[in-house]
C-alpha positions as a Markdown table, in Angstrom:
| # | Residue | x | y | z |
|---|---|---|---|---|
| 1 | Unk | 0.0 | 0.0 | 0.0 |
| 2 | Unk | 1.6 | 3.5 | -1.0 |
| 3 | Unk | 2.4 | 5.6 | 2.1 |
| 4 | Unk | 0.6 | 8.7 | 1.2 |
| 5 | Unk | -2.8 | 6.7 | 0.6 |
| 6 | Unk | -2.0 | 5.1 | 4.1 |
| 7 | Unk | -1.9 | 8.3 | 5.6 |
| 8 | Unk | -5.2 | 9.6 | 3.6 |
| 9 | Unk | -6.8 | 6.5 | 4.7 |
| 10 | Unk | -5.5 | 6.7 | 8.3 |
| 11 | Unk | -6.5 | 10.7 | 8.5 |
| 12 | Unk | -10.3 | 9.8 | 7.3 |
| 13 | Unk | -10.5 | 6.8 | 9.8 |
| 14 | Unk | -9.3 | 9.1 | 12.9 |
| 15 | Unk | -11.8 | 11.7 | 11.9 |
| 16 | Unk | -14.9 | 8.9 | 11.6 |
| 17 | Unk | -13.8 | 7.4 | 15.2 |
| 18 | Unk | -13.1 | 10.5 | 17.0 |
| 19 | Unk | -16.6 | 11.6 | 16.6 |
| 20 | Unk | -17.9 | 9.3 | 19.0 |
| 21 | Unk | -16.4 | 9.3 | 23.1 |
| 22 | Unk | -14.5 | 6.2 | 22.7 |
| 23 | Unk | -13.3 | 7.7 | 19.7 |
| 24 | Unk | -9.1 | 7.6 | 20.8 |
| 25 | Unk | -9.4 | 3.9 | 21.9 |
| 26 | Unk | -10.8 | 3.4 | 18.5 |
| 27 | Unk | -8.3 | 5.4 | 16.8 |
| 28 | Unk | -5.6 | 3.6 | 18.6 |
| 29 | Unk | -6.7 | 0.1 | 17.7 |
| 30 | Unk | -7.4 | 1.1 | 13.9 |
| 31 | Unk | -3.7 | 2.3 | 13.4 |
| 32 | Unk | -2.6 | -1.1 | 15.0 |
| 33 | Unk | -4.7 | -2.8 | 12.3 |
| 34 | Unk | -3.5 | -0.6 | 9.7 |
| 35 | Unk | 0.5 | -0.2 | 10.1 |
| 36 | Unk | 1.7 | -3.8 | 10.9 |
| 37 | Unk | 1.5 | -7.0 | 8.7 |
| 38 | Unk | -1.2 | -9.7 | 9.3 |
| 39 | Unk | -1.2 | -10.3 | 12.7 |
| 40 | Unk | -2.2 | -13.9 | 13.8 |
| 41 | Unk | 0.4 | -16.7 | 12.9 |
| 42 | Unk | 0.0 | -20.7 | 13.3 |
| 43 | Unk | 0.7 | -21.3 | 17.2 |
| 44 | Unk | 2.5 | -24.7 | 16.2 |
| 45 | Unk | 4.1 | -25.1 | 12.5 |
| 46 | Unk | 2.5 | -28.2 | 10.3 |
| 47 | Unk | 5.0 | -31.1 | 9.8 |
| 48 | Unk | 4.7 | -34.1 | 9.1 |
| 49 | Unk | 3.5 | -37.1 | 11.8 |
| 50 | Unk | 3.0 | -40.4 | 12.7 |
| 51 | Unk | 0.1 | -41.5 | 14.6 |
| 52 | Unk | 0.9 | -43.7 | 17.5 |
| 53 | Unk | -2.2 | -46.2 | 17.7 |
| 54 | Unk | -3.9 | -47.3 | 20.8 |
| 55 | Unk | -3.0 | -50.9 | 20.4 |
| 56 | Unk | 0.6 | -49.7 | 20.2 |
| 57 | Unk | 0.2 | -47.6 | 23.5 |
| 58 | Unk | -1.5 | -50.5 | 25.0 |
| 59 | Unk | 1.6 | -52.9 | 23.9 |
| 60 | Unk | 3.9 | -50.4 | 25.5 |
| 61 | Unk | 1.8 | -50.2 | 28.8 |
| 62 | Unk | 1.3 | -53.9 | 29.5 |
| 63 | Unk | 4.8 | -55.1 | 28.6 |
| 64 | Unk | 7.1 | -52.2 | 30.0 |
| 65 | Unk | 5.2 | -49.9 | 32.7 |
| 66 | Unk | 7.2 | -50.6 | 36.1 |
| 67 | Unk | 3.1 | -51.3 | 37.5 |
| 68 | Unk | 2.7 | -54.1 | 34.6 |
| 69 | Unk | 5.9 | -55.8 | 35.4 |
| 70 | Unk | 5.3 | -56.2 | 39.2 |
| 71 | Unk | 2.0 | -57.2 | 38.7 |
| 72 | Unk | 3.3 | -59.8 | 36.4 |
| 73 | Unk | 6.1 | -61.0 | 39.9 |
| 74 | Unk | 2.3 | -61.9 | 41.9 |
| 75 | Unk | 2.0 | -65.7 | 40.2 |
| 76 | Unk | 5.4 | -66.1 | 39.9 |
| 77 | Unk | 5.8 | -65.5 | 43.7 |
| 78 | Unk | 3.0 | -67.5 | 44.4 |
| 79 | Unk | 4.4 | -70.4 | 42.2 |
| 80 | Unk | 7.8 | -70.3 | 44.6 |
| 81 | Unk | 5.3 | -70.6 | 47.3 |
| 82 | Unk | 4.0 | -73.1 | 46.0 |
| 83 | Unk | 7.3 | -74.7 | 45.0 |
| 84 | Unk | 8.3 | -74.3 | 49.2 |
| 85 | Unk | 5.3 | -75.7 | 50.4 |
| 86 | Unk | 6.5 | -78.9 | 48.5 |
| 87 | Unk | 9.4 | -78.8 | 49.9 |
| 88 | Unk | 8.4 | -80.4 | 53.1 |
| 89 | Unk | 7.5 | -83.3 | 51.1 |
| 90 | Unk | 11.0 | -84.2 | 49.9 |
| 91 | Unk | 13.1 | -86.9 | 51.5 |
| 92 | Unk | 15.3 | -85.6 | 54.3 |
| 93 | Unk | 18.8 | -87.7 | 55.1 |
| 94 | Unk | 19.5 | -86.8 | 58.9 |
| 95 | Unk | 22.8 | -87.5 | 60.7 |
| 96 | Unk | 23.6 | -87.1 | 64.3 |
| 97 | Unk | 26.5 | -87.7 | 66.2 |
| 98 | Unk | 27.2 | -87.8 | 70.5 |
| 99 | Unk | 29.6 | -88.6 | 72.1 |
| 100 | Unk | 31.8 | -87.5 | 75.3 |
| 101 | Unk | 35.1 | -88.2 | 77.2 |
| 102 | Unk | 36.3 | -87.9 | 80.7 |
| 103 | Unk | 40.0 | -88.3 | 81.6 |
| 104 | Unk | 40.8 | -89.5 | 78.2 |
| 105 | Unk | 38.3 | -92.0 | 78.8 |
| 106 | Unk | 35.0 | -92.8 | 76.9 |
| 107 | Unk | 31.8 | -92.3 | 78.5 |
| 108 | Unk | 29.3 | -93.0 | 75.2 |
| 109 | Unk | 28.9 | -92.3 | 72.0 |
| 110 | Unk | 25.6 | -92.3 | 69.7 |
| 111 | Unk | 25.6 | -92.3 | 66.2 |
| 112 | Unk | 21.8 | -92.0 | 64.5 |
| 113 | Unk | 21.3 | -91.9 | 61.0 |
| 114 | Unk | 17.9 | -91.7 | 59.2 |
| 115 | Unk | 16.5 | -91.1 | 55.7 |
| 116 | Unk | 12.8 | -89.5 | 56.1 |
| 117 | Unk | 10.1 | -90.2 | 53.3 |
| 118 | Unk | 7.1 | -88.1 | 54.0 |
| 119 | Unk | 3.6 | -89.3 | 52.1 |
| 120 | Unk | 1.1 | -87.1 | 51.3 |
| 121 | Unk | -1.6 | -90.1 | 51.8 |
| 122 | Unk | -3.0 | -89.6 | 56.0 |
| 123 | Unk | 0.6 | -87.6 | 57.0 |
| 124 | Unk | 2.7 | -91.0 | 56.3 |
| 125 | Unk | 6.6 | -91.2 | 56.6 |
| 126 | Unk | 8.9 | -93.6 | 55.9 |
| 127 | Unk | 11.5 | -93.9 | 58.0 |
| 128 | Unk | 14.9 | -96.2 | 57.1 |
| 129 | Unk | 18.0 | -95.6 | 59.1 |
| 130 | Unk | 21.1 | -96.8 | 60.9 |
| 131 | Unk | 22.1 | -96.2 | 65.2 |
| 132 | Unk | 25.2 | -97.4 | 67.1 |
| 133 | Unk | 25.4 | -96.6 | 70.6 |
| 134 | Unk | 28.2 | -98.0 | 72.3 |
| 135 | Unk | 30.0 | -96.9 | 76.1 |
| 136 | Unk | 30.6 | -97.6 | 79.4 |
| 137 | Unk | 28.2 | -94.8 | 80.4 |
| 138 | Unk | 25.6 | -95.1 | 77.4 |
| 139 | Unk | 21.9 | -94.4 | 77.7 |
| 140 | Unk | 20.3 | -98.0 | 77.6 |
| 141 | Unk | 17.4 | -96.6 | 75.9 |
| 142 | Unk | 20.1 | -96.4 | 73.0 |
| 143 | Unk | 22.6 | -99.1 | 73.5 |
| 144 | Unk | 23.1 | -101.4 | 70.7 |
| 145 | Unk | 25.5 | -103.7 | 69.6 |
| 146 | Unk | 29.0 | -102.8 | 68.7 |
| 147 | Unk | 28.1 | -103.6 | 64.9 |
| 148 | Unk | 25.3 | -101.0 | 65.3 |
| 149 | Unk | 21.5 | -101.4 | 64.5 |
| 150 | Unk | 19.5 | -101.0 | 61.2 |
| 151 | Unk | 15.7 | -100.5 | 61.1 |
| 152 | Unk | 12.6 | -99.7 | 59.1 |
| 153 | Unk | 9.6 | -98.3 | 59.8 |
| 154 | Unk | 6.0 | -96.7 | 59.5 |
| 155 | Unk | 4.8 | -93.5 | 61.2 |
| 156 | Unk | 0.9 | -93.3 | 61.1 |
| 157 | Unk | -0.6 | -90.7 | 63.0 |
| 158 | Unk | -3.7 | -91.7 | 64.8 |
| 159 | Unk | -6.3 | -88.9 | 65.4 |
| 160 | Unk | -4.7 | -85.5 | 65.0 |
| 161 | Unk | -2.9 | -85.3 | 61.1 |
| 162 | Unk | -4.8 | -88.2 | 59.7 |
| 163 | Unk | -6.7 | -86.0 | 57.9 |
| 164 | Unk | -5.3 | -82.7 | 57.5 |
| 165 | Unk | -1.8 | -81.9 | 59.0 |
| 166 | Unk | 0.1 | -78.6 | 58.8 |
| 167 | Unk | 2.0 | -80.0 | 55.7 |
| 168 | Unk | -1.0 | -80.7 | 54.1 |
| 169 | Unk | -2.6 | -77.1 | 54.7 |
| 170 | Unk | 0.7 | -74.8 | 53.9 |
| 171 | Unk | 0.7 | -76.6 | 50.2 |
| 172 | Unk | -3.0 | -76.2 | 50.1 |
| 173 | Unk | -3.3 | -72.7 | 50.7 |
| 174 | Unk | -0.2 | -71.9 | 48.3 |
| 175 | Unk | -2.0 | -73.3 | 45.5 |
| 176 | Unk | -5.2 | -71.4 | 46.0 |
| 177 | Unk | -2.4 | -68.3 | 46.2 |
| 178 | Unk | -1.8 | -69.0 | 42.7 |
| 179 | Unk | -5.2 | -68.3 | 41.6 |
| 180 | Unk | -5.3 | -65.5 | 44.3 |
| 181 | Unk | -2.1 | -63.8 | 42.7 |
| 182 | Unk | -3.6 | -64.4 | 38.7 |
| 183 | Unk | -7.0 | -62.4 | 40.0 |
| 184 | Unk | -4.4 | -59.6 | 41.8 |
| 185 | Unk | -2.8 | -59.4 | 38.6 |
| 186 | Unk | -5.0 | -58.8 | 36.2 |
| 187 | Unk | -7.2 | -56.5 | 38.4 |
| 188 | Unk | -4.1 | -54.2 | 38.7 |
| 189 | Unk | -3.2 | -54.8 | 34.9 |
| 190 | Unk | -6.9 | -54.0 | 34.1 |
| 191 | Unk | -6.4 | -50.8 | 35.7 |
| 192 | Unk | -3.2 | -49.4 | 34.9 |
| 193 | Unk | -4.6 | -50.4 | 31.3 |
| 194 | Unk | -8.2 | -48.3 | 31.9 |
| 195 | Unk | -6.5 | -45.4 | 33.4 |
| 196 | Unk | -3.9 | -45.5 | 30.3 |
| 197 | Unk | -6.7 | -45.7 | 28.0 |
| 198 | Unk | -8.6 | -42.9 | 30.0 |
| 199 | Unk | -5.5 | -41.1 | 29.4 |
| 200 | Unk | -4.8 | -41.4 | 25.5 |
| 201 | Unk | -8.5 | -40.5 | 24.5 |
| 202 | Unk | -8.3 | -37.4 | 26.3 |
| 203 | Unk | -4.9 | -36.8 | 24.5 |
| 204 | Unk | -6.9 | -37.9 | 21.1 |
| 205 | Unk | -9.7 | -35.5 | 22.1 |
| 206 | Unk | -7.3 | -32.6 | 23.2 |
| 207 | Unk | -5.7 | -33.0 | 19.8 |
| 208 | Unk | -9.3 | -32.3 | 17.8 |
| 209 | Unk | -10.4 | -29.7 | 20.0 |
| 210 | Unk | -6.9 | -27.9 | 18.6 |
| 211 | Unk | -7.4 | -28.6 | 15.7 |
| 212 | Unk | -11.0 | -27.7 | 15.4 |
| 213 | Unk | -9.9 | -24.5 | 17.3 |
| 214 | Unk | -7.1 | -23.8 | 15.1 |
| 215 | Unk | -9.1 | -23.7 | 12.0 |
| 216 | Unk | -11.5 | -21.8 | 14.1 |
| 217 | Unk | -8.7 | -19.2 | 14.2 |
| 218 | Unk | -7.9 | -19.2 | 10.7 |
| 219 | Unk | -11.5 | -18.7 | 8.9 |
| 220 | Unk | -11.2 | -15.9 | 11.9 |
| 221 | Unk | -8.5 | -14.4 | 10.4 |
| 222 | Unk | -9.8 | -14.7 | 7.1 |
| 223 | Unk | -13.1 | -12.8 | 8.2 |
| 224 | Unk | -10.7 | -10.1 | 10.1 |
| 225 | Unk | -9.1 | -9.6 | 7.0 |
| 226 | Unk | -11.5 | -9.4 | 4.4 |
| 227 | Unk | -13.5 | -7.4 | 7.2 |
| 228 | Unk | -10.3 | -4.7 | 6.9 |
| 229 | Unk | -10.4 | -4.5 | 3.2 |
| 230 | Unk | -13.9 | -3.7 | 3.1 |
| 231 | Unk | -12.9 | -1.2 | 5.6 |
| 232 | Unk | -10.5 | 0.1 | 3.3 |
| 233 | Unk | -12.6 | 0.4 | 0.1 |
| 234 | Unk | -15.4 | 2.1 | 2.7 |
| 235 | Unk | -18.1 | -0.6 | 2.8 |
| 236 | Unk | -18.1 | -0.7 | 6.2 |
| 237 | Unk | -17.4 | 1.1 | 9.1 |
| 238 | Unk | -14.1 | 1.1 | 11.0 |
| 239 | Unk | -15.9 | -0.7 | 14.3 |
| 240 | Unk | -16.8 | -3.9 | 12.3 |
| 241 | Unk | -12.7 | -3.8 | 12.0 |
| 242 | Unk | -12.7 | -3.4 | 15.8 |
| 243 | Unk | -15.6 | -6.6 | 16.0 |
| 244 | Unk | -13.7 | -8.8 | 13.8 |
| 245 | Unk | -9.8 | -8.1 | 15.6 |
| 246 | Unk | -12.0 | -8.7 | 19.2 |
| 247 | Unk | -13.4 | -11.9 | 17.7 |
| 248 | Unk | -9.5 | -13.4 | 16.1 |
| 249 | Unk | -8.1 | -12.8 | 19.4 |
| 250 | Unk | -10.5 | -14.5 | 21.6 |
| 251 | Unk | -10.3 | -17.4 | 18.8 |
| 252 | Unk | -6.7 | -17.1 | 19.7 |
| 253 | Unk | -6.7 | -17.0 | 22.9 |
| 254 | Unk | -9.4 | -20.1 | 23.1 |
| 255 | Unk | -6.1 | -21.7 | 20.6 |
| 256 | Unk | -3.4 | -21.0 | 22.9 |
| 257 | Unk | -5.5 | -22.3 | 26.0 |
| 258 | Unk | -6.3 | -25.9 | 23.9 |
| 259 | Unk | -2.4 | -25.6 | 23.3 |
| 260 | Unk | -1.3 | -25.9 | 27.1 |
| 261 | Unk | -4.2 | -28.8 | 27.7 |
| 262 | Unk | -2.7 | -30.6 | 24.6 |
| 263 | Unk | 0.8 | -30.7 | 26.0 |
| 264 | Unk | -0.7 | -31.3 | 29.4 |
| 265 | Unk | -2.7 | -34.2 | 28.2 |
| 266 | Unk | 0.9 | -35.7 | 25.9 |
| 267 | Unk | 2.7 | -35.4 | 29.3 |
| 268 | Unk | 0.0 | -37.5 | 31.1 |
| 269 | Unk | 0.2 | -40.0 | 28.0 |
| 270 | Unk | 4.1 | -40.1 | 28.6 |
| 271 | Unk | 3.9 | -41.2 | 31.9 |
| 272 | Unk | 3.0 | -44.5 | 30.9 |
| 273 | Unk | 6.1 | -45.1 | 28.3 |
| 274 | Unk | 9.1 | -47.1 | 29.7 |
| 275 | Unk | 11.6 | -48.9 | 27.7 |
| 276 | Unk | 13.3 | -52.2 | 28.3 |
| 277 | Unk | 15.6 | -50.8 | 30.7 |
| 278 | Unk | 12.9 | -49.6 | 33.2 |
| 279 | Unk | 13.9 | -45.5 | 31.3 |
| 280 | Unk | 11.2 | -43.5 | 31.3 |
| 281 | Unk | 10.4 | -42.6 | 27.8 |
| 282 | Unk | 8.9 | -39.1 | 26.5 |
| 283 | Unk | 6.0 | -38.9 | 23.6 |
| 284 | Unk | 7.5 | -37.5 | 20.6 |
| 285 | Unk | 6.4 | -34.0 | 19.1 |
| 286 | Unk | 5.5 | -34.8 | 16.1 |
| 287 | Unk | 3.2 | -38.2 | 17.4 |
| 288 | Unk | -0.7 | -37.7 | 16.9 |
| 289 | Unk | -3.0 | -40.2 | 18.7 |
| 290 | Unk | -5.9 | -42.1 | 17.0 |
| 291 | Unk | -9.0 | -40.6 | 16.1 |
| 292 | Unk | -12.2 | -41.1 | 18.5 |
| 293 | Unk | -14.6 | -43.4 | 16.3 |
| 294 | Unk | -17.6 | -41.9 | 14.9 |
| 295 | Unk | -20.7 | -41.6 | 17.0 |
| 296 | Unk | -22.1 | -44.3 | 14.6 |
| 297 | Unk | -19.2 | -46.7 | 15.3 |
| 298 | Unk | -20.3 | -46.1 | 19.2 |
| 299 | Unk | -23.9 | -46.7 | 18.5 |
| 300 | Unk | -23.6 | -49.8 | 16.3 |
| 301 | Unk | -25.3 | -52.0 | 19.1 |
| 302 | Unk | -28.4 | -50.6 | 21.0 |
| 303 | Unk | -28.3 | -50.9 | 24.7 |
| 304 | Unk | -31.5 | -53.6 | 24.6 |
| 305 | Unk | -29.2 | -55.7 | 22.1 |
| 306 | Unk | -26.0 | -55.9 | 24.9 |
| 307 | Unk | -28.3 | -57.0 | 27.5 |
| 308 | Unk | -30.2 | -59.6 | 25.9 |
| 309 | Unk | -26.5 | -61.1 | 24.4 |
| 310 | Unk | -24.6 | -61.2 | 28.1 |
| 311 | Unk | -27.8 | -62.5 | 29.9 |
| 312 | Unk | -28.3 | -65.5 | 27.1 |
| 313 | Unk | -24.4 | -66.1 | 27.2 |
| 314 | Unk | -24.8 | -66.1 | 31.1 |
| 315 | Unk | -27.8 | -68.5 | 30.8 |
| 316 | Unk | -26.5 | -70.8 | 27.9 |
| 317 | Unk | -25.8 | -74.6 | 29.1 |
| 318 | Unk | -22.2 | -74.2 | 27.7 |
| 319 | Unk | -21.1 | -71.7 | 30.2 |
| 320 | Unk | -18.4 | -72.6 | 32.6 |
| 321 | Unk | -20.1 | -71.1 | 35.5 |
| 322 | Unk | -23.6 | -73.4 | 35.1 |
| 323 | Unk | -22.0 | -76.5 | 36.3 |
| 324 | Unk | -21.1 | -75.2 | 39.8 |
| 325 | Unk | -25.2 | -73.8 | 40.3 |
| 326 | Unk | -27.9 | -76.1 | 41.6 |
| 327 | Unk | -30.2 | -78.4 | 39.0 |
| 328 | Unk | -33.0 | -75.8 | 39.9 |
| 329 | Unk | -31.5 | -72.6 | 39.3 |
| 330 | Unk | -29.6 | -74.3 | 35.9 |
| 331 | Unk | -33.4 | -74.9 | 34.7 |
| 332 | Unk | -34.6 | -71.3 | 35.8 |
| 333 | Unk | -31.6 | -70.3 | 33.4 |
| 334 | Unk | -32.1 | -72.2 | 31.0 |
| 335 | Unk | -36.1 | -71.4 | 30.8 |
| 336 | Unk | -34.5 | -67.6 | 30.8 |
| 337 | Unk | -32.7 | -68.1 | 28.1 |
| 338 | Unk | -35.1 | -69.2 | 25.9 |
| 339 | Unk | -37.3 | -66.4 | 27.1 |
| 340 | Unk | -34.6 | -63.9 | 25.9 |
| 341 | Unk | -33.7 | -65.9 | 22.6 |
| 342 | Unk | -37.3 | -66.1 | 21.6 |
């Protein structure tokens, strides 16, 4: 634009705008409009990025998040439980040895060995062995000949263990551990992985409100300037100018705001990135989450439709948890699910 028309224009404009009271303000925000270059510029630069997919992010989650991986120690401690409890049915080899001298004399001595098979069958061991107790002083409980004494032999309990001994109970109550720990596990995987997913569509949804926002901004650009040539050429009056630069920067100010919860919502996804070596990892810049699916994708089943498919797979004959319920409530079921498949 040549200077001298700039100034006609700008003379003309300050004489239209300081006929009203707010006239200087007006004036003021007119030559701003006037003497610089276009004013709004893209808040982040367009490149070029890949999307990082929420099966990807899920992958990443499960298999390296420091929360994932201890949850993954639970049945593998509960199998060494397991693995001890079993333990106090090996075979045990015992040796003991006594003995004492006085004077340079011998008093005793007592030699006992014993190889100890427990059985799981009523708290049974087995019990094979070898004992030599010789001396002038020797207890004659455990005297034997100088060649020593081998035996054999059954311990039963009577009463007390027949049944149910401690054995018995530590290896039974590891084992339902190991169920215990499975259920532990994938309660705490299930939700590291909901409040993961909870994380990433709010990234994916902080990423379209910016970029609805940003568009937002540039058709209000567009309207700002067209609004100012029209303002030029005199086909409107200088305050539309002042409507439209009101209206660009609170689109821009809206776009900055949905800038700071975007990067707020990437750092949230990052949290949940680790590598192999247990390194916290950082989401890249240029890394766009998925889409949300359509609204149609979301309705595709009708809320009537779910409930009448989980209560005839609940009822169905095939399902595992109808042989642990009573002959009359499996009939109630089963006259239920007919109900709902007819």
């Amino acid at each position: 634009m040549p200077k001298q028309e700039k100034n006609k224009l700008l003379t003309t404009l300050a004489m239209q705008t300081m006929a009203s009271s707010k006239g200087w303000k007006r004036l003021a925000v007119m030559l701003g409009l006037l003497a610089g270059p276009a004013l709004a510029q893209p808040v982040v630069p367009a490149s070029d990025s890949a999307t990082f997919t929420l099966a990807d992010f899920n992958r990443y989650v499960t298999e390296r998040h420091p929360v994932a991986r201890q949850a993954g120690l639970l049945p593998q401690r509960a199998q060494q439980e397991v693995r001890q409890a079993r333990g106090a049915f090996d075979p045990r080899l015992e040796s003991k040895f006594y003995g004492k001298e006085l004077g340079g004399k011998p008093y005793f001595y007592d030699w006992d060995n014993a190889l100890r098979v427990p059985v799981w069958l009523g708290g049974i061991d087995l019990r094979a062995g070898f004992e030599r107790g010789v001396g002038p002083n020797v207890n004659p409980q455990e005297y034997t000949s100088p060649a020593g004494l081998s035996y054999v032999g059954v311990s039963v309990p009577i009463g007390q263990g027949l049944l149910m001994d401690e054995r018995r109970a530590a290896l039974r109550q590891a084992q339902a551990l190991v169920g215990q720990a499975e259920a532990e596990r994938r309660a705490a995987l299930n939700k590291l992985v909901l409040s993961a997913n909870k994380d990433y569509w709010e990234w994916s949804l902080s990423q379209q409100r910016y970029e609805l926002l940003r568009r937002n901004r540039d058709l209000g650009l567009q309207r700002f300037r067209a609004t100012r040539e029209r303002v030029r050429q005199g086909d409107l009056a200088p305050i539309d100018s002042v409507e439209a630069l009101t209206e660009l920067q609170n689109r821009e100010a809206q776009l900055a705001q949905a800038l700071g919860q975007l990067r707020n919502a990437a750092l949230q996804v990052s949290n949940y990135l680790w590598d192999e070596n247990s390194q916290p990892r950082e989401l890249p810049a240029t890394a766009r989450a998925q889409a949300l699916p359509p609204p149609t994708a979301r309705r595709s089943s009708s809320p009537n439709t779910v409930v009448r498919k989980a209560l005839a797979c609940s009822c169905s004959p095939f399902w595992p948890a109808m042989a642990a319920l009573p002959l009359g409530h499996r009939l109630l079921c089963s006259e239920k699910a007919q109900l709902v498949q007819g």
